[in-house]
Steps between C-alpha positions, in 0.01 A plus 500: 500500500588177671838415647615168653802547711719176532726520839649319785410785722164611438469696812754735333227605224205613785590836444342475165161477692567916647450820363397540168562137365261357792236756369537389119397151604256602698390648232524234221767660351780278571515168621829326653557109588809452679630118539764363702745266264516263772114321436641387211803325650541117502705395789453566960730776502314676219866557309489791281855514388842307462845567457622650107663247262799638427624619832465817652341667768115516667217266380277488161121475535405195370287454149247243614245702742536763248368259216261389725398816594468645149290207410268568768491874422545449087395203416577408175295621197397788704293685282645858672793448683655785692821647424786363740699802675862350675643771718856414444831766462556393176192600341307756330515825677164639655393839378215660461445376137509210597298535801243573234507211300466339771165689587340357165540137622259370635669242700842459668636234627873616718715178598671652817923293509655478828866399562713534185156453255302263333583229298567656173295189319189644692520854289596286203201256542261798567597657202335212274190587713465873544647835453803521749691780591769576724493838683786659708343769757861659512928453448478303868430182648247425768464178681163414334262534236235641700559844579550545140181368417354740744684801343399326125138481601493826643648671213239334260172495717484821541472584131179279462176735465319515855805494671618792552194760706676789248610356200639832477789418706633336236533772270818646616717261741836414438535279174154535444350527147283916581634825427822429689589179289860394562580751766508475898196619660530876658493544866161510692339647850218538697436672802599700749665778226808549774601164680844478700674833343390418152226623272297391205650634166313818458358414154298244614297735732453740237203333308666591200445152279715580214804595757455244715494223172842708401680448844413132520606420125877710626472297819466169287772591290767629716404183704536243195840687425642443836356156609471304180675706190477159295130558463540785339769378274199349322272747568290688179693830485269598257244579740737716732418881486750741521472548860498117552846553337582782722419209823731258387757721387538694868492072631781452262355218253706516156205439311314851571 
């Protein structure tokens, strides 16, 4: 996967070259550009943005380096253009299904806003162009695209084969799509068995696989049903067991 990263700051996406992202493009298995906005200004003071017509507060990023940057990324008649990702809190929510569409692209392109956004003729121009889509990372604002990107393209890199050491570790995190699809992920430990007063859960010494799968299924359950009872409001109840029933019931969820 390739991903160009369009920002006024591109220090603030260096992390991306640490930890496992700096090994997948070390590896060949992802590739990101990041660009600064500003190359493609016009004008001394490299302007980016200008006040809102209409009134109000902050500054608008202006639509003419972003044309001119899209050009030079997209030019037009691209025979494969990427599909356009805005970080913006009025868009699309991230989850993990869409983290995996996402993962079948084969390029992304994220425009990263600043102030109070971009131009909205920029997304509307794009749109004649590429596939464009406008992803919130959460109900909250930040003071930049950027750290969403980062959270976007961590949430969607990870999925891509070679990433991950153990694809395993997919299987069953939190709003992942294993065994423990739609549910919290259970509670985990490693050694020492006894730290600071408080012990491993005795099941998972016992080598017993079946009881130790049953213990982290209750553990994901009475967690979902505490933390995040909307996900089980959609949840397949056809695949609860009567003791999954028994969980949910002693955590008080209606539905068991």
């Amino acid at each position: 996967m390739h991903i160009d990263v369009i920002t006024i700051f591109p220090d603030y996406l260096a992390p991306l070259d640490l930890s496992l992202s700096g090994k997948a493009q070390g590896a060949g298995v992802l590739e990101v550009t990041v660009h600064d906005l500003r190359q493609w200004t016009r004008n001394r003071h490299r302007t980016v943005d200008d006040t809102p017509y209409g009134g109000g507060a902050g500054m608008v990023m202006r639509p003419e380096p972003w044309g001119e940057a899209l050009d030079a990324l997209v030019p037009l008649g691209c025979s494969s253009p990427p599909t356009m990702l805005v970080p913006t809190p009025t868009g699309r929510p991230l989850t993990q299904s869409l983290a995996e569409e996402l993962a079948q692209v084969t390029r992304l392109l994220i425009a990263c806003g600043r102030f109070e956004g971009i131009d909205a003729r920029v997304v509307e121009h794009a749109r004649s162009r590429m596939p464009v889509l406008e992803v919130s990372i959460g109900d909250y604002v930040v003071t930049g695209g950027e750290v969403a990107a980062l959270v976007i393209i961590e949430a969607v890199v990870r999925l891509l084969p070679g990433f991950m050491g153990n694809p395993g570790s997919l299987d069953e995190e939190s709003h992942g799509t294993g065994e423990g699809q739609g549910l919290l992920e259970y509670p985990t430990y490693t050694k020492p068995v006894t730290w600071r007063g408080l012990d491993v859960p005795a099941v998972l010494l016992s080598g017993h696989h079946a009881q130790v799968t049953r213990w982290r299924r209750e553990q994901s359950l009475r967690r979902t049903a505490r933390v995040r009872p909307d996900l089980l409001a959609t949840y397949d109840v056809a695949s609860l067991d009567p003791r999954d029933r028994e969980v949910l019931a002693e955590e008080g969820w209606p539905g068991s």
